[in-house]
C-alpha positions as CSV (number, residue, x, y, z in Angstrom):
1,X,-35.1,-51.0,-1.8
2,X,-33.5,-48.6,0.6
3,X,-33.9,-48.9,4.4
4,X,-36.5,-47.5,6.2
5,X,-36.5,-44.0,8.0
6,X,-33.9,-44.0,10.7
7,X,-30.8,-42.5,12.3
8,X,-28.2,-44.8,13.5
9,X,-26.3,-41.5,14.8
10,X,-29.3,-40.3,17.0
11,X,-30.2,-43.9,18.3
12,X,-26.3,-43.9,19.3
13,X,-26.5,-40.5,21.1
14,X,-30.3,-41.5,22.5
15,X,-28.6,-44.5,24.4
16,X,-25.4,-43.0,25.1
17,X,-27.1,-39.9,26.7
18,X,-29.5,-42.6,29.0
19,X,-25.9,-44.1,30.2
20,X,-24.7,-41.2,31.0
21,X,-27.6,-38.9,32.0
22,X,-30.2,-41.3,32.9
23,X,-32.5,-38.9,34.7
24,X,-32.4,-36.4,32.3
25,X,-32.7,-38.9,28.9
26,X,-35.8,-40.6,30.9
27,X,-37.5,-37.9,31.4
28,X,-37.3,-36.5,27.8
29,X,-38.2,-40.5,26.6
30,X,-41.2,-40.6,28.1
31,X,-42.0,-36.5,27.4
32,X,-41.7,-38.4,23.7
33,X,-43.4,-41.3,24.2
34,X,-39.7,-43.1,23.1
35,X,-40.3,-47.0,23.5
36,X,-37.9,-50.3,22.8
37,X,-39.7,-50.3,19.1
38,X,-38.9,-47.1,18.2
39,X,-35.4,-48.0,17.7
40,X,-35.0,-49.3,14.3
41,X,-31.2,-51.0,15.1
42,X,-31.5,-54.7,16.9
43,X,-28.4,-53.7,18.9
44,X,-29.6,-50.8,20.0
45,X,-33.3,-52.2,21.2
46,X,-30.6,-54.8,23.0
47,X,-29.3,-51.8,25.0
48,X,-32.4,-50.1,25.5
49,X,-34.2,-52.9,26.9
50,X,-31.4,-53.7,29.1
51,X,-31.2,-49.8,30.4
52,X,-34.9,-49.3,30.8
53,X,-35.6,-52.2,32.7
54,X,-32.5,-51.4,34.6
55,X,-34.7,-47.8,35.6
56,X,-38.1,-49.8,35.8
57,X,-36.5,-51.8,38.5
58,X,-35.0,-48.7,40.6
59,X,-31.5,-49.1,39.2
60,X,-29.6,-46.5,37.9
61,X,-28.6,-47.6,34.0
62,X,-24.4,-47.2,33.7
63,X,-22.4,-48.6,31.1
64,X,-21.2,-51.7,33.7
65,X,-25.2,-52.4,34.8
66,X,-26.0,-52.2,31.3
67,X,-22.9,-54.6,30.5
68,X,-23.7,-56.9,33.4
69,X,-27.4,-57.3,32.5
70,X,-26.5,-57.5,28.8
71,X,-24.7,-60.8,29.9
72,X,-26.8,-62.1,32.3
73,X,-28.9,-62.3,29.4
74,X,-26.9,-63.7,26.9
75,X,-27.2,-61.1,24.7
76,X,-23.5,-59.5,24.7
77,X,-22.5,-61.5,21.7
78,X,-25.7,-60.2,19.6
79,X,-23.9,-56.6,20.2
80,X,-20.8,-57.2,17.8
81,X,-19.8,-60.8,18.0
82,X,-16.3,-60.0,17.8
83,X,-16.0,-57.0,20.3
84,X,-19.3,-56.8,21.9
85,X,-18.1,-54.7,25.1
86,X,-15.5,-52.5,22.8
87,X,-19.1,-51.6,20.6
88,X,-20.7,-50.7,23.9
89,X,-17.8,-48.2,24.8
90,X,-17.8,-47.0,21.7
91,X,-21.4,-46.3,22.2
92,X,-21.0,-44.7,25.6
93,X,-19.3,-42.2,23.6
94,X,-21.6,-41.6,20.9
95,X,-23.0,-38.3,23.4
96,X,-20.2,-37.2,25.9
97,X,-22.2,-35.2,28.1
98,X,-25.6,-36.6,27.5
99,X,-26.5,-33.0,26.4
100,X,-28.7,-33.9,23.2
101,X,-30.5,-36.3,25.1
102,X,-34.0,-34.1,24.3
103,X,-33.3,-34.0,21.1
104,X,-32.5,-37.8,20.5
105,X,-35.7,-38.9,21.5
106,X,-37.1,-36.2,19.2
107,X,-35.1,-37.6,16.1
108,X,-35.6,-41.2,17.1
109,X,-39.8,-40.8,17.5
110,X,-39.8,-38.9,14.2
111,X,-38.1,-41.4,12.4
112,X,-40.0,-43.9,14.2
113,X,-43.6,-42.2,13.0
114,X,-42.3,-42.0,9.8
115,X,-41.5,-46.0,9.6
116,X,-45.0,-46.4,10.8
117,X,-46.8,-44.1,8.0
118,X,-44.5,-45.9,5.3
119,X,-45.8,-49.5,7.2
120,X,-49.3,-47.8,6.8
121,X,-49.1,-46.8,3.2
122,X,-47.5,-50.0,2.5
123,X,-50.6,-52.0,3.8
124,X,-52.9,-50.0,2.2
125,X,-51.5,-50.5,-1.4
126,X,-51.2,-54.1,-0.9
127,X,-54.7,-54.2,0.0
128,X,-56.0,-51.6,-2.8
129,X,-54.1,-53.8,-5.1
130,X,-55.4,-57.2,-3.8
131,X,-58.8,-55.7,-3.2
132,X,-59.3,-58.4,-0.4
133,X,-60.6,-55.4,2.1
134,X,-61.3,-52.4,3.2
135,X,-60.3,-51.0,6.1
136,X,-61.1,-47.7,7.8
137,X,-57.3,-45.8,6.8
138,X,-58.3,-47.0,3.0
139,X,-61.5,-45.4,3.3
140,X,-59.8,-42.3,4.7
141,X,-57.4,-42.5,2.0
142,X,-59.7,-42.8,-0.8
143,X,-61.6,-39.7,0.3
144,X,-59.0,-37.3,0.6
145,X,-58.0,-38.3,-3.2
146,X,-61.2,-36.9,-3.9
């Protein structure tokens, strides 16, 4: 089965734009509605979580604070075992300028709602198929076959 909906390359530019641009990526993040679970790479919820509690706490996210807390929590090895802070430079560069920060969070939600309605669809054919209930999306499914 191929992988879910999702763009490694705008996850990548999404982060590297809130190391480099952290005012300007936060704002557009929560203009989206962009949150740790919309990022479908483990990695790169590692990073996010890191960043944005980094900002939730006053800080400003860089690519040391975000290496430093990364560590603190022992999660530096879950990065690339073998390079970890080499895959977090590389990241940093993912968006140079932090430019496409608006659109990042724009890719990453879409492909985040799209996950979701696949999730949803998936749900509702196991349950159509199992006929062990009926909940209110199946309803709403059935009628628009109608």
């Amino acid at each position: 089965m191929d992988a879910p909906p999702h763009s490694t390359k705008w996850e990548r530019r999404l982060l590297a734009g809130l190391l480099r641009e952290p005012q300007l990526t936060c704002e557009s993040c929560v203009r989206h509605g962009v949150r740790e679970e919309d990022l479908y790479l483990h990695p790169h919820r590692l990073v996010w979580s890191a960043a944005w509690g980094l900002v939730e706490s006053g800080a400003v996210p860089d690519l040391a604070s975000v290496w430093q807390t990364l560590v603190c929590r022992g999660q530096q090895r879950e990065l690339d075992p073998h390079a970890s802070a080499l895959w977090l430079a590389d990241l940093y560069d993912a968006d140079p300028t932090g430019a496409w920060a608006e659109w990042a969070c724009h890719k990453v939600k879409s492909h985040a709602a799209r996950r979701a309605a696949i999730h949803r669809a998936r749900e509702v054919l196991r349950d159509a198929y199992d006929g062990v209930r009926e909940p209110e999306y199946y309803r709403q499914f059935a009628s628009l076959a109608r």
